[in-house]
LUMSE-831307 format. One record per residue (C-alpha): y, x, z. Coordinates in steps of 0.05 Angstrom, whole numbers. Layout:
y Y | x X | z Z;
...
// end
This chain:
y 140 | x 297 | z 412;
y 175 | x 361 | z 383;
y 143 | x 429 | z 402;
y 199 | x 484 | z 414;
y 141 | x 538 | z 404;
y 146 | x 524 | z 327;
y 226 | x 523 | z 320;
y 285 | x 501 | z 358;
y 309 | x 428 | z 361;
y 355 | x 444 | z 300;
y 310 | x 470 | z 266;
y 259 | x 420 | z 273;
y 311 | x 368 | z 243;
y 319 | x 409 | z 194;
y 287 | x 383 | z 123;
y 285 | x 449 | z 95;
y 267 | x 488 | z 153;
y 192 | x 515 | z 141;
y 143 | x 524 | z 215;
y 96 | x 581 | z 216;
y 45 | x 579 | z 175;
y -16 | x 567 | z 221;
y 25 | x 512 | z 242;
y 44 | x 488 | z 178;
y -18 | x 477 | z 145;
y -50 | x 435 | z 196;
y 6 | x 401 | z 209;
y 12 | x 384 | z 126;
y -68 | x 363 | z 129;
y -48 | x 322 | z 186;
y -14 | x 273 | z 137;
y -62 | x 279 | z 90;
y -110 | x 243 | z 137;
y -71 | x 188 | z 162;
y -52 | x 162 | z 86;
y -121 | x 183 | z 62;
y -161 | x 112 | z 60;
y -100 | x 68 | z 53;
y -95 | x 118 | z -15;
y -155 | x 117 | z -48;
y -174 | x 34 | z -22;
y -134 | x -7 | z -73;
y -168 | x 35 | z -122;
y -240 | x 11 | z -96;
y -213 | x -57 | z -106;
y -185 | x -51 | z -171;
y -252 | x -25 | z -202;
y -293 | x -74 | z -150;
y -249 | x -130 | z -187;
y -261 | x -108 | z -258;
y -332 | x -104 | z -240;
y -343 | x -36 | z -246;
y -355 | x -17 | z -171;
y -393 | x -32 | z -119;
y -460 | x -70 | z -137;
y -439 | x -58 | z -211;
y -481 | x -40 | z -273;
y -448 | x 23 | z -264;
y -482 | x 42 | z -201;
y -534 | x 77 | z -236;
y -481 | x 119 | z -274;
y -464 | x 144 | z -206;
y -398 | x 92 | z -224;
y -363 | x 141 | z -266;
y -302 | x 107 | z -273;
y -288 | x 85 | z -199;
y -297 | x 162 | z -186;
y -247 | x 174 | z -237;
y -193 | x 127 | z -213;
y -202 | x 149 | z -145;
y -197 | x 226 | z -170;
y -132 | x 193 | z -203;
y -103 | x 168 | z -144;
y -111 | x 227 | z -102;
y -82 | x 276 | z -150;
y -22 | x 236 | z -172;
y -10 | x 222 | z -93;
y 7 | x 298 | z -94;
y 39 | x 304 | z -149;
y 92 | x 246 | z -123;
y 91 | x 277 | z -69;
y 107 | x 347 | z -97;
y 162 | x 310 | z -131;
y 198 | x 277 | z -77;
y 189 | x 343 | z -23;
y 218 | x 400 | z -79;
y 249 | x 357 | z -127;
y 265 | x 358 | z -195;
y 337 | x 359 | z -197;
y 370 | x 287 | z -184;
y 290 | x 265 | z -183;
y 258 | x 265 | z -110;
y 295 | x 255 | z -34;
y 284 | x 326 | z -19;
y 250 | x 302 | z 49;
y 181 | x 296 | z 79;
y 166 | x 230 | z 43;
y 87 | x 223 | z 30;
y 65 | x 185 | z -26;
y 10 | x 140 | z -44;
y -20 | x 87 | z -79;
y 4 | x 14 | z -56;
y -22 | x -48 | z -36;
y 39 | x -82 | z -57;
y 11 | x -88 | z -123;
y -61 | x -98 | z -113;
y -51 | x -184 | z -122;
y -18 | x -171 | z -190;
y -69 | x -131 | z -215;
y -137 | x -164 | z -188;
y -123 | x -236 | z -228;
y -108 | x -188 | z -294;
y -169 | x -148 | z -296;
y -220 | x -194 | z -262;
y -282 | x -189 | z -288;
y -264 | x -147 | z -355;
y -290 | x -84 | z -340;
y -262 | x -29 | z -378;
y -230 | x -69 | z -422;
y -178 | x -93 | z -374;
y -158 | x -20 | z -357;
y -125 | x 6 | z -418;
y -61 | x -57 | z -402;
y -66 | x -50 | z -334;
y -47 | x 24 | z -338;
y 6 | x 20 | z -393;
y 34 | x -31 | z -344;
y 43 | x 18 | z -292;
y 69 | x 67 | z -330;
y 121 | x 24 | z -360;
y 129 | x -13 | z -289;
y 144 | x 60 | z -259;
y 196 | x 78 | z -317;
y 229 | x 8 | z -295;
y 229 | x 30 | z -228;
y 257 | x 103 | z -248;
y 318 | x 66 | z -268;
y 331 | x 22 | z -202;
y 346 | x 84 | z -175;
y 426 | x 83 | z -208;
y 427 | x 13 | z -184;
y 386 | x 3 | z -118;
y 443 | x -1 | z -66;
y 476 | x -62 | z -101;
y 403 | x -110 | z -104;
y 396 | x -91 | z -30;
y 437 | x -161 | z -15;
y 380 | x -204 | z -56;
y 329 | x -184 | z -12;
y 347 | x -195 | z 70;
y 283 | x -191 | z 117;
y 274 | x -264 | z 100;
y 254 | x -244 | z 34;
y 222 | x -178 | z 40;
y 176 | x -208 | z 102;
y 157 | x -265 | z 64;
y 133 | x -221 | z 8;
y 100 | x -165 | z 49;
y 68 | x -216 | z 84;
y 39 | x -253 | z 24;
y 6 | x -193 | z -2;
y -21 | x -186 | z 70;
y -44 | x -259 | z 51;
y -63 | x -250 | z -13;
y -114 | x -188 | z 6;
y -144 | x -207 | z 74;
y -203 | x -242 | z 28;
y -216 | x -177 | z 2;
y -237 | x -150 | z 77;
y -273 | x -207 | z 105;
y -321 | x -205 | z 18;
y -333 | x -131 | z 27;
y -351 | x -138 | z 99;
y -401 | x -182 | z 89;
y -434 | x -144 | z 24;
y -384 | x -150 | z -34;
y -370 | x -193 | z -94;
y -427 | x -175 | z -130;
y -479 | x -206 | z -67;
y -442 | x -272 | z -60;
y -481 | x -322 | z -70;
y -545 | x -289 | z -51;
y -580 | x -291 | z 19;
y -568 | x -216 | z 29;
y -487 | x -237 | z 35;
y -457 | x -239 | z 103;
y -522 | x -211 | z 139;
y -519 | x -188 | z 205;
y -546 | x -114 | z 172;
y -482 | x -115 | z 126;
y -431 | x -138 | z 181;
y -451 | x -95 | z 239;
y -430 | x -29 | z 203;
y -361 | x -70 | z 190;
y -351 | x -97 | z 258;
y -361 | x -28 | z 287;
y -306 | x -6 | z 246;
y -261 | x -50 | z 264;
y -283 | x -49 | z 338;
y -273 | x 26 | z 341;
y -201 | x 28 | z 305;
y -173 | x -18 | z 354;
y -199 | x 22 | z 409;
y -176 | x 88 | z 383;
y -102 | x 50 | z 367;
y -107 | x 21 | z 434;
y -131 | x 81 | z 481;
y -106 | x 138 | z 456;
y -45 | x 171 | z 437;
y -15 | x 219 | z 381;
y -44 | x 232 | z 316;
y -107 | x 202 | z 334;
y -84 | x 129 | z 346;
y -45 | x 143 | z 269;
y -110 | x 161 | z 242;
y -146 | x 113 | z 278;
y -175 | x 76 | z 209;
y -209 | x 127 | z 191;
y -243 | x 148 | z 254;
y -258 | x 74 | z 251;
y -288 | x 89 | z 180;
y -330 | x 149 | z 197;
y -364 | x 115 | z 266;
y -380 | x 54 | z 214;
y -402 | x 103 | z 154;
y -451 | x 133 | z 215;
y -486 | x 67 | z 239;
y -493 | x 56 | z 159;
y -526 | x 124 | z 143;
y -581 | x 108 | z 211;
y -589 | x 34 | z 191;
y -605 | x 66 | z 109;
y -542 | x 40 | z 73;
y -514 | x 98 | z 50;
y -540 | x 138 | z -8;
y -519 | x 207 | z -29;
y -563 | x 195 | z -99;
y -503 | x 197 | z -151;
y -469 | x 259 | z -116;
y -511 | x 311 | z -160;
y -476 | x 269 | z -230;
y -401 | x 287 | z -204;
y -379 | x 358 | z -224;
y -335 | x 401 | z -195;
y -280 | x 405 | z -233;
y -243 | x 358 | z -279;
y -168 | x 354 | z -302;
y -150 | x 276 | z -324;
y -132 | x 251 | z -389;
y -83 | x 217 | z -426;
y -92 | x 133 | z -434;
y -164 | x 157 | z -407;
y -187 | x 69 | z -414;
y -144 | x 74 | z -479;
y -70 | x 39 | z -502;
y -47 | x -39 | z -500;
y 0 | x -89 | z -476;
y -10 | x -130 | z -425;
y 57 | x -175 | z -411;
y 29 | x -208 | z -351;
y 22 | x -134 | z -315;
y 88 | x -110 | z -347;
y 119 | x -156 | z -316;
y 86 | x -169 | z -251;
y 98 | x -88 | z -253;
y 172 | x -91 | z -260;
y 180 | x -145 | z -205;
y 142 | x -119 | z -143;
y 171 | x -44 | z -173;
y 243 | x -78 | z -143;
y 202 | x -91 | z -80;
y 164 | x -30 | z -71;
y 241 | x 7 | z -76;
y 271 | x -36 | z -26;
y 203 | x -14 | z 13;
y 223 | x 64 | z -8;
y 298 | x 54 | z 22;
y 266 | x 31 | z 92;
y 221 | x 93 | z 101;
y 279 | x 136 | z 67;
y 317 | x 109 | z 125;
y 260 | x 115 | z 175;
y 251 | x 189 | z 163;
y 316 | x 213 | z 168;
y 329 | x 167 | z 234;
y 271 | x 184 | z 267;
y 263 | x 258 | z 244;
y 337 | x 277 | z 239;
y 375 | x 226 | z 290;
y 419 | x 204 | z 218;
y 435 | x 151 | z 169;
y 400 | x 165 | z 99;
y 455 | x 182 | z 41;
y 456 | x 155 | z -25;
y 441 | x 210 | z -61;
y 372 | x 212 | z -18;
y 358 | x 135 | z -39;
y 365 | x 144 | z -103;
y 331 | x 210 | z -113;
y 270 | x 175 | z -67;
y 270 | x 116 | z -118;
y 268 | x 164 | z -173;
y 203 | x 200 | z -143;
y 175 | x 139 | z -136;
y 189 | x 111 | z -210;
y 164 | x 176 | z -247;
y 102 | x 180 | z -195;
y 83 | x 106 | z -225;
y 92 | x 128 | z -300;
y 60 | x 198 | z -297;
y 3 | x 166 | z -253;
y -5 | x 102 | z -303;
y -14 | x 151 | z -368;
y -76 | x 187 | z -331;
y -104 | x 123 | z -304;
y -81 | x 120 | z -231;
y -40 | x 65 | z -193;
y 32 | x 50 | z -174;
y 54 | x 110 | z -119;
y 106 | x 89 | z -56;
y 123 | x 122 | z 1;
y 72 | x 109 | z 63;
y 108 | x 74 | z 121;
y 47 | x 106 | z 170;
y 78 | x 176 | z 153;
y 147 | x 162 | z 174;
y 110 | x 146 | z 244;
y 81 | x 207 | z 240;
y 145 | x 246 | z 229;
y 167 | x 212 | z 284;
y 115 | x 229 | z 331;
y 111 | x 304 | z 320;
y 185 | x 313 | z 308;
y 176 | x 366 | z 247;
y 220 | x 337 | z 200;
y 200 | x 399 | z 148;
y 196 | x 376 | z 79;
y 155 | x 441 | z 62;
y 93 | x 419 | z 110;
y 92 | x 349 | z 73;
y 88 | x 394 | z 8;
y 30 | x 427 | z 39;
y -1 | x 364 | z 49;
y 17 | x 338 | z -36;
y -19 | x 414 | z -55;
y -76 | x 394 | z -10;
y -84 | x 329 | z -51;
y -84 | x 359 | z -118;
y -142 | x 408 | z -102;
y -184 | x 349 | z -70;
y -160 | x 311 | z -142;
y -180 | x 360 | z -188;
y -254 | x 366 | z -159;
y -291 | x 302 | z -170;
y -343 | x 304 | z -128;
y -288 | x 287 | z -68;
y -290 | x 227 | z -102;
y -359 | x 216 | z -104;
y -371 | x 228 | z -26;
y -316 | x 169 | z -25;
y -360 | x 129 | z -67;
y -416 | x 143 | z -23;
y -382 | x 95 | z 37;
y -424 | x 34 | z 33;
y -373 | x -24 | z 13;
y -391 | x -71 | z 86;
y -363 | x 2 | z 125;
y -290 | x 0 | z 80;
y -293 | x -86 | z 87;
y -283 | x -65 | z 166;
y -233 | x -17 | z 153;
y -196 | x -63 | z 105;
y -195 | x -117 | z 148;
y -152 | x -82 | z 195;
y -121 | x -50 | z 142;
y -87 | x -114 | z 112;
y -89 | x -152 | z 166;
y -32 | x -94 | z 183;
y 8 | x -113 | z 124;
y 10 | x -191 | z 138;
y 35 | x -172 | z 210;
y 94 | x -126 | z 188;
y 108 | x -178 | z 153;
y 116 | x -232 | z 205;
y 149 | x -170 | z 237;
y 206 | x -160 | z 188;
y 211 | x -242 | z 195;
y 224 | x -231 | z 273;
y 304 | x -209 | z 244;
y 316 | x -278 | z 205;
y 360 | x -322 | z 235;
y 316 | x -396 | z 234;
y 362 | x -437 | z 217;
y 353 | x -508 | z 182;
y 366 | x -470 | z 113;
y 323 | x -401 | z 123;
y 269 | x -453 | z 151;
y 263 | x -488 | z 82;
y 262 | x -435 | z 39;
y 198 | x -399 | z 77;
y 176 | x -469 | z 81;
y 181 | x -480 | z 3;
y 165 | x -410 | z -18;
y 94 | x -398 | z 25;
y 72 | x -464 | z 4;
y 80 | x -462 | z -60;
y 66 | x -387 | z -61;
y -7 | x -394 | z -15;
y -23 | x -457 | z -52;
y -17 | x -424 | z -128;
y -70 | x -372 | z -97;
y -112 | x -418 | z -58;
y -122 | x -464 | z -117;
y -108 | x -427 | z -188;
y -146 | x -489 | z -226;
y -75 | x -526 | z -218;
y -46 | x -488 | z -271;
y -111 | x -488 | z -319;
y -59 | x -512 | z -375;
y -14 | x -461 | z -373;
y -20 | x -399 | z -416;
y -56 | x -327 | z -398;
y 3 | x -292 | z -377;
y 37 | x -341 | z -341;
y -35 | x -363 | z -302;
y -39 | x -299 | z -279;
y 30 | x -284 | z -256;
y 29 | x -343 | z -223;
y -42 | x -351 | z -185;
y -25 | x -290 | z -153;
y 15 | x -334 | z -109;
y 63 | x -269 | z -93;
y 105 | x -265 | z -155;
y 125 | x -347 | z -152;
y 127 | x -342 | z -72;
y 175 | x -285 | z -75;
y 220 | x -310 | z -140;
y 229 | x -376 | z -103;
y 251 | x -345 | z -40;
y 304 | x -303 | z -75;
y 329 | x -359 | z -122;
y 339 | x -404 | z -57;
y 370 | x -347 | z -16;
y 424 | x -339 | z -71;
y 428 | x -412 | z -88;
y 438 | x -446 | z -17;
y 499 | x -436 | z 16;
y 490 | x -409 | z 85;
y 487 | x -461 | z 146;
y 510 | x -441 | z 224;
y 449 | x -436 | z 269;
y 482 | x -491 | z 306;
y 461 | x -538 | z 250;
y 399 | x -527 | z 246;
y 342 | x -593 | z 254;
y 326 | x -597 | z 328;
y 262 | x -634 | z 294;
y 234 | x -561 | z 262;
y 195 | x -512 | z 306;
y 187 | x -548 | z 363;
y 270 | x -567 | z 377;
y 276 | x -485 | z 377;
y 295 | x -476 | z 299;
y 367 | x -444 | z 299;
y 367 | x -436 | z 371;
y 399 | x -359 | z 406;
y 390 | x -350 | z 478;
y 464 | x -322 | z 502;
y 449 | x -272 | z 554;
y 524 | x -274 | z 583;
y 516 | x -345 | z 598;
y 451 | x -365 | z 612;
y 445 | x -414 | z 557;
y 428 | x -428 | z 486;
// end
């Protein structure tokens, strides 16, 4: 809800409109901490699946380059976020859009790093940066792809990757890659932590209201990281290696092409745009009471292409806009680009000083497993969400039909394609790239079919079927 006692009602709609300071810098950290795990996770994962995190060799390094890549991600989540709140002339919405690294990408990039350590970094990076200068150039062009993607498609994609990742919670939870297989995996010691986690976010979403049922993960988070510390999993033993200062560097895992993430990059960079029009639209609906204009869209998509490249070069992941922001906006009614700005400064003095990055690193992995849980298990239901608009017909039917099986079943059993070669293995096993190029080759492909038509023997007799609330009947 809107407070008058920081600006009128105009004012408050307005995006450059700045609050009083003493308002305006809390109200800028504010957004810091409801993006602030959700930013700095798919990093843990990405190291965690390169074997370089968590129960690594590295560990004794105080994991050196997990606390660069998360340093990464925070600083270039300012920086994109700098660029889409001031601009850079046609580059950036101009708007309180926060920015941060996505999960969209996360099942691209696990199957091409797994397991390669360093080695796998130097492609995966040079395929975000060229991924983000793809991107960069949807922007002239994003209104006319809109049609290839209706909510059929889009929620079928967002919920694979909510699909492809829910593994990820359920490992970490219980201990972590590196413990499976041991009997110290999926003890009761390393799932308590988690299940308080997840037991305390839902009560916090559930029970309370405002900014602390938006930050409610990482209230979960902190409760779990407490049990941990009194039960003797956490250890503060590497924080004395960080320093407290470091500026990033150039191709910091070094230079080379990887097709498989170039182009994995370049598709889901077409998703995570259509994801940047939504919360373009969000914001200026829910902050300003008004349609989005094009020149908005395409400065957002912009932002969000030369946020991926610049991040790539200094070795941090693919930025988007954070949907749980736009809520936010929503909720306090300060539309003010200049206290989301506040909030991008914020995160490039916690990026520049690496030991912010070690306290992260400090959160035993069963503590984030409970927060990740909820976390993705988020992302599969806005999916299913986003499916709630699809008409069912007989046609739509089949092509989700078609498209998660195939899609799930890639992921669920990668063997099947043992034949094929690297880069096509691991586009493919990630089950979201096949999923979601099946479901937009059918959508264009089949001709549209009247609801009426639909198979009374799919869903129960219901497939197809609108309830007529003038009449009574279906």
């Amino acid at each position: 809800m809107a407070d008058n006692s920081i600006g009128t009602p105009e004012q408050l709609r307005d995006p450059n409109y700045t609050p009083p300071i003493g308002t305006a810098i809390p109200l800028g950290i504010q957004h810091v901490l409801a993006m602030f795990v959700s930013n700095v996770t798919p990093a843990i994962i990405i190291c965690g699946a390169a074997g370089i995190g968590f129960g690594s060799d590295q560990g004794a390094l105080g994991f050196p380059d997990m606390t660069y890549m998360i340093q990464m991600s925070i600083l270039f989540a300012g920086l994109a976020t700098l660029i889409q709140t001031i601009g850079l002339g046609p580059v950036g919405a101009k708007l309180p859009i926060v920015q941060g690294t996505s999960f969209a990408f996360i099942p691209i990039m696990i199957p091409a790093v797994a397991g390669l350590g360093t080695a796998g970094l130097g492609g995966l990076m040079v395929g975000v940066m060229l991924g983000g200068v793809f991107h960069f150039f949807l922007g002239f062009f994003i209104g006319k792809i809109r049609f290839a993607l209706p909510p059929l498609v889009t929620g079928l994609i967002v919920l694979m990757i909510g699909l492809a990742l829910v593994k990820v919670g359920i490992q970490y939870s219980a201990g972590g890659v590196p413990l499976m297989g041991t009997e110290n995996f999926g003890t009761l010691e390393k799932w308590f932590p988690a299940l308080v986690v997840v037991l305390v976010t839902l009560g916090i979403k559930f029970f309370t209201r405002g900014f602390t049922a938006v930050a409610a993960v990482l209230l979960g988070i902190i409760a779990g990281y407490i049990v941990a510390y009194f039960m003797g999993q956490v250890s503060f033993s590497n924080l004395p290696r960080a320093g407290w200062f470091n500026v990033p560097s150039p191709f910091h895992w070094g230079f080379e092409i990887n097709w498989a993430i170039i182009i994995g990059m370049c598709f889901m960079a077409v998703v995570s745009a259509i994801e940047t029009v939504g919360d373009v639209s969000g914001i200026t609906k829910g902050g300003a009471g008004r349609e989005a204009t094009d020149k908005e869209i395409a400065g957002a998509t912009f932002a969000d292409g030369l946020g991926t490249a610049v991040s790539g070069v200094f070795g941090a992941l693919p930025n988007t806009s954070f949907s749980q922001n736009v809520g936010l906006i929503a909720m306090t009614g300060v539309m003010s680009r200049h206290v989301v700005t506040i909030g991008g400064i914020f995160l490039i003095a916690c990026g520049l000083i690496p030991k912010v990055a070690a306290v992260i690193n400090t959160v035993p992995i069963n503590v984030l497993g409970g927060g990740v849980i909820v976390m993705f298990g988020m992302v599969a239901a806005s999916g299913i969400s986003m499916l709630s608009d699809v008409d069912w017909n007989r046609r739509n039917m089949v092509i989700f039909a078609v498209s998660l099986s195939v899609g799930l079943g890639l992921q669920l059993e990668p063997s099947a394609l043992q034949h094929l070669p690297d880069t096509l293995k691991i586009l493919l096993t990630s089950g979201l790239l096949p999923a979601a190029g099946i479901a937009v080759l059918l959508n264009l492909m089949l001709p549209e079919e009247l609801a009426s038509e639909a198979a009374p023997g799919i869903s129960g007799g219901m497939a197809g079927h609108r309830y007529d609330a003038d009449t009574g009947k279906e």
